[in-house]
C-alpha positions in Angstrom: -17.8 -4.3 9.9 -19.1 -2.5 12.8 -22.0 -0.5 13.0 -22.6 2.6 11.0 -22.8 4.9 14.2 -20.0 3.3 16.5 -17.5 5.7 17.1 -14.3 5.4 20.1 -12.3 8.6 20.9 -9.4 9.5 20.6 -7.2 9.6 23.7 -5.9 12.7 24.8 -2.9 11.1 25.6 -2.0 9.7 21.9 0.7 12.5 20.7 2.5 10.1 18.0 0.5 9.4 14.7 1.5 6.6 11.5 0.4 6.7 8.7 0.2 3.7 6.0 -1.8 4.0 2.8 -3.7 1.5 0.7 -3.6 1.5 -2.9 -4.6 -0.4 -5.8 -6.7 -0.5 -9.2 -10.2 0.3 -9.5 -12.4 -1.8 -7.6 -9.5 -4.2 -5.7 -11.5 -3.7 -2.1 -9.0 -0.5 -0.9 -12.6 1.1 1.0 -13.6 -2.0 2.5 -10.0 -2.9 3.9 -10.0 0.4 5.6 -13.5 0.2 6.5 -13.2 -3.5 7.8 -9.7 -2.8 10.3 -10.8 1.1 10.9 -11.9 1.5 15.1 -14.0 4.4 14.0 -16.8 4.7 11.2 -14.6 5.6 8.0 -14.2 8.3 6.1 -15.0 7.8 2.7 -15.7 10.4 -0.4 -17.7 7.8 -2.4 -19.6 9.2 -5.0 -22.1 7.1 -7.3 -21.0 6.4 -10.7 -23.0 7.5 -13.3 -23.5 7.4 -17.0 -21.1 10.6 -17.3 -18.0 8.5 -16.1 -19.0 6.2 -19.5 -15.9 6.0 -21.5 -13.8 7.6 -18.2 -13.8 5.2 -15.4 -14.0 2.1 -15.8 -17.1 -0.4 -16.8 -19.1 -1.4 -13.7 -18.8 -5.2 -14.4 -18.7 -6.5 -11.3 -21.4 -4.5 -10.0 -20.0 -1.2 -8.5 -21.8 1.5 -8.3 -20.1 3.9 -6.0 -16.4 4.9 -6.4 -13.6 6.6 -4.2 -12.9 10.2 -5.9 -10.6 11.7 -2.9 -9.3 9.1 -0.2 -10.5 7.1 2.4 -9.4 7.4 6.0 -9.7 4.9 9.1 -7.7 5.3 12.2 -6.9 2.3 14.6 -5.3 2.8 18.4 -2.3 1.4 18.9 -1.9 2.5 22.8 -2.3 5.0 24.8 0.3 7.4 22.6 0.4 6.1 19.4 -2.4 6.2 16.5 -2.6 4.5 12.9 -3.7 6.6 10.3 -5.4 4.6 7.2 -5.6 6.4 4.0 -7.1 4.9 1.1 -5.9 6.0 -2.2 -8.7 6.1 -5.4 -8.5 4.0 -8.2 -9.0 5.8 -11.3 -6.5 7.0 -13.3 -8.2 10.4 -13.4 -7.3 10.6 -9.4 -4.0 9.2 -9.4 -2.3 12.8 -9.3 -3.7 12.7 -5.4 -1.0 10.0 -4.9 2.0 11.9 -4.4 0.2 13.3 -1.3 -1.2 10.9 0.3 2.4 9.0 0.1 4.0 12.1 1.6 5.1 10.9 5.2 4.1 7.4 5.2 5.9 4.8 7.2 5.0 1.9 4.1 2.3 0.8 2.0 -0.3 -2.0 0.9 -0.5 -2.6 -2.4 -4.2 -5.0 -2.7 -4.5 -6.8 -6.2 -7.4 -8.8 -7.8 -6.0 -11.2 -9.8 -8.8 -10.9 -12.3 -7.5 -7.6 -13.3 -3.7 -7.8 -12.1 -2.3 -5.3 -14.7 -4.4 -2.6 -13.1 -2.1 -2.8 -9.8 0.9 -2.3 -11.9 1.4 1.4 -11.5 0.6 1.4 -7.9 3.7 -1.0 -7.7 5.6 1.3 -10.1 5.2 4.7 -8.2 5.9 2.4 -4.6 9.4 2.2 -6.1 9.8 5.6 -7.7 9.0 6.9 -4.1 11.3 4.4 -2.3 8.3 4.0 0.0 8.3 0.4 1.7 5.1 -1.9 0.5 3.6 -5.3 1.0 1.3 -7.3 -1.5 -1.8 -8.4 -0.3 -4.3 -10.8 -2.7 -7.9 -9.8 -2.5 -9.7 -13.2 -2.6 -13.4 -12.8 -4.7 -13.8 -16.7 -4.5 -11.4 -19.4 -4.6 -7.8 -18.6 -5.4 -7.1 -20.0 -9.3 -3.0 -19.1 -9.1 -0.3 -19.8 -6.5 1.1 -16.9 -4.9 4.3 -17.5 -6.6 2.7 -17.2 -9.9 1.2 -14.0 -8.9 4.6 -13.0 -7.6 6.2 -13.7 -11.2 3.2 -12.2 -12.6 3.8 -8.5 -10.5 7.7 -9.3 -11.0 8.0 -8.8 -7.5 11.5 -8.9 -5.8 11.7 -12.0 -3.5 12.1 -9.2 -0.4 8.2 -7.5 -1.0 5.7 -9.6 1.0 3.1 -11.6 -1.1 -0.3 -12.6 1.3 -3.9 -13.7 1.6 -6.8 -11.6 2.6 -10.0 -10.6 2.8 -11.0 -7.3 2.8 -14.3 -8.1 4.1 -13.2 -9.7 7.4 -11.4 -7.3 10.0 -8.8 -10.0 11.3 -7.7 -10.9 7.6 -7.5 -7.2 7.4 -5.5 -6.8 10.2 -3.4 -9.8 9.2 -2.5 -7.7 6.3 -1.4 -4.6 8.4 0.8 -6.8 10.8 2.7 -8.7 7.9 3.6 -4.4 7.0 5.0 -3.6 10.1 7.0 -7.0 10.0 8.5 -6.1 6.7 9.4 -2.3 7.7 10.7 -3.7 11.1 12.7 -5.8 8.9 13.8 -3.6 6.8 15.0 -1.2 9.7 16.8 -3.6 11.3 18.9 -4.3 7.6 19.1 -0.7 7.4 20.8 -0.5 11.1 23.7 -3.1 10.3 24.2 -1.9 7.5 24.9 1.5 8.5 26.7 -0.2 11.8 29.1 -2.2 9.2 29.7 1.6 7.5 30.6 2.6 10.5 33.0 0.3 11.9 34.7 0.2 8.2 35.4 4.1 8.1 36.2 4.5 11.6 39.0 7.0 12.5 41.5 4.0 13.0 41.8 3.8 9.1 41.8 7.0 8.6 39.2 7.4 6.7 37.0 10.3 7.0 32.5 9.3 8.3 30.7 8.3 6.1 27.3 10.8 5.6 24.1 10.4 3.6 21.2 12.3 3.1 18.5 10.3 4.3 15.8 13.5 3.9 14.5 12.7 0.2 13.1 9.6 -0.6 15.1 7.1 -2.9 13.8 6.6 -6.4 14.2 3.8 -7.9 17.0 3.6 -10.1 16.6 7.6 -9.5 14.4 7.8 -12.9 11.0 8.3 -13.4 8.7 5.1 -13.3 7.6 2.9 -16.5 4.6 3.3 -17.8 1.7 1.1 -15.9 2.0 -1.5 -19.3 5.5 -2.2 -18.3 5.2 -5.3 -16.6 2.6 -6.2 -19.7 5.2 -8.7 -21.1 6.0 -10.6 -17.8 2.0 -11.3 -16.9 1.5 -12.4 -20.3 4.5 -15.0 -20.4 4.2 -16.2 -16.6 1.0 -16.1 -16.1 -1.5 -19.5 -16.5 
C-alpha cells in the first residue's frame, strides 16, 4: 500500500479510459484490492458501522468496523493514452441496487470470494451472467488455503471457461496478478468471438447465396435471457461438493 498522500497525475495525453469493477460479499477484501493495485490514493465512501446496522448488515465477526456504502475507485496508467478505471462495488445487500451502474460500460469483471463465506459471492456471480459481462474468480487467501481450487470451482458451479486464481488483496503484485489473468480471459474471449464471426462470414457469403448475417451486439446478453436465480441458487451444489 502506498502512502496515504502519494498521488501521480494524470497525463494529459491519456484520451482512452477502461473500466473493470470488483465485486463480492461483504467483507471479501474488494477495498483493499483496489486500494493495493490503485497508482493514486483511493477513493473510498467507508463509513463506520454502527449498532444501527444491527440486524441489517452483517455481524462484524471478523473484526470490521468500516464498510463500503457507495463504491470504491482506483485508477492505474496503462500508457501514455490509456487509463484503468477500478470501481469497487459494496457488499451489502442493501447496496446492491448500485450494481447495475457500476456494471454499465465495463470491459469485465472480478468476482473475489472468501471461502469461509462462499455462498455470499453467489449473486455477484449470478448478476455477472444476467449482464453477459465477462468475469474472472479470484480466491482471497485469510491464511492457508483448506480446499483446492477445483473444489471451490464445483462449489461456485463455475463453467470450466471463467478463470479460478490465487491472491492477496493485501499485496499489489498478487493484486495485479489478478487484473492481468482478466485481460487474458477477455483477450481470449475476443479472439473466440472474432473466428467465430469470421466462420459466419465465410459460411453466408454471397457465393451461396445466402443473404449477411447481422446481430445486435448493442445490449448485453443475459443469460439464458431470464432474470437471475435467487443468490441461494447455487445452495445445493456448495452443500453436496463442498468438504
Amino acid at each position: 500500500m502506498r502512502p496515504a498522500g502519494s498521488r501521480t497525475p494524470l497525463r494529459a495525453t491519456a484520451d482512452n479510459a477502461l473500466k473493470i469493477v470488483v465485486v463480492g460479499g461483504f467483507g471479501v477484501g474488494k477495498t483493499t484490492l483496489v486500494g493495493s493495485v490503485s497508482e493514486i490514493r483511493p477513493l473510498n465512501t467507508e463509513e463506520v458501522m454502527t449498532r444501527a446496522g444491527e440486524g441489517i448488515d452483517p455481524a462484524g465477526t471478523w473484526g470490521k468496523r468500516s464498510t463500503t456504502v457507495a463504491f470504491d475507485f482506483g485508477r492505474i496508467t496503462l500508457s501514455e493514452r490509456q487509463v484503468l478505471y477500478l470501481f469497487g462495488a459494496p457488499g451489502q445487500e442493501r447496496f446492491w441496487f448500485l450494481w447495475n451502474r457500476l456494471f454499465s460500460g465495463a470491459l469485465g469483471a472480478v468476482v473475489l470470494v472468501d471461502t469461509r463465506r462462499l455462498e455470499e459471492s453467489w449473486y455477484a456471480i449470478d448478476r455477472l451472467e444476467h449482464h453477459g459481462t465477462p468475469f474472472i474468480v479470484a480466491r482471497n487467501n485469510f491464511g492457508e488455503p483448506s480446499h483446492t481450487l477445483e473444489q471451490v470451482r464445483e462449489a461456485l458451479d463455475l463453467p470450466a471457461g471463467v478463470p479460478l486464481v490465487d491472491c492477496d488483496a493485501r499485496d499489489r503484485e498478487s493484486g495485479k496478478r489478478v487484473l492481468i489473468a482478466l485481460v487474458h480471459h477477455l483477450a481470449a474471449l475476443a479472439g473466440a468471438d472474432a473466428a467465430s464471426l469470421a466462420d459466419g462470414a465465410d459460411e453466408a457469403s454471397p457465393a451461396d447465396g445466402a443473404a449477411p448475417v447481422t446481430a445486435d451486439w448493442s445490449a448485453p446478453v443475459a443469460a439464458g435471457g431470464e432474470e437471475p436465480a435467487p443468490a441461494g441458487s447455487r445452495t445445493a451444489i456448495y452443500e453436496e461438493s463442498t468438504p
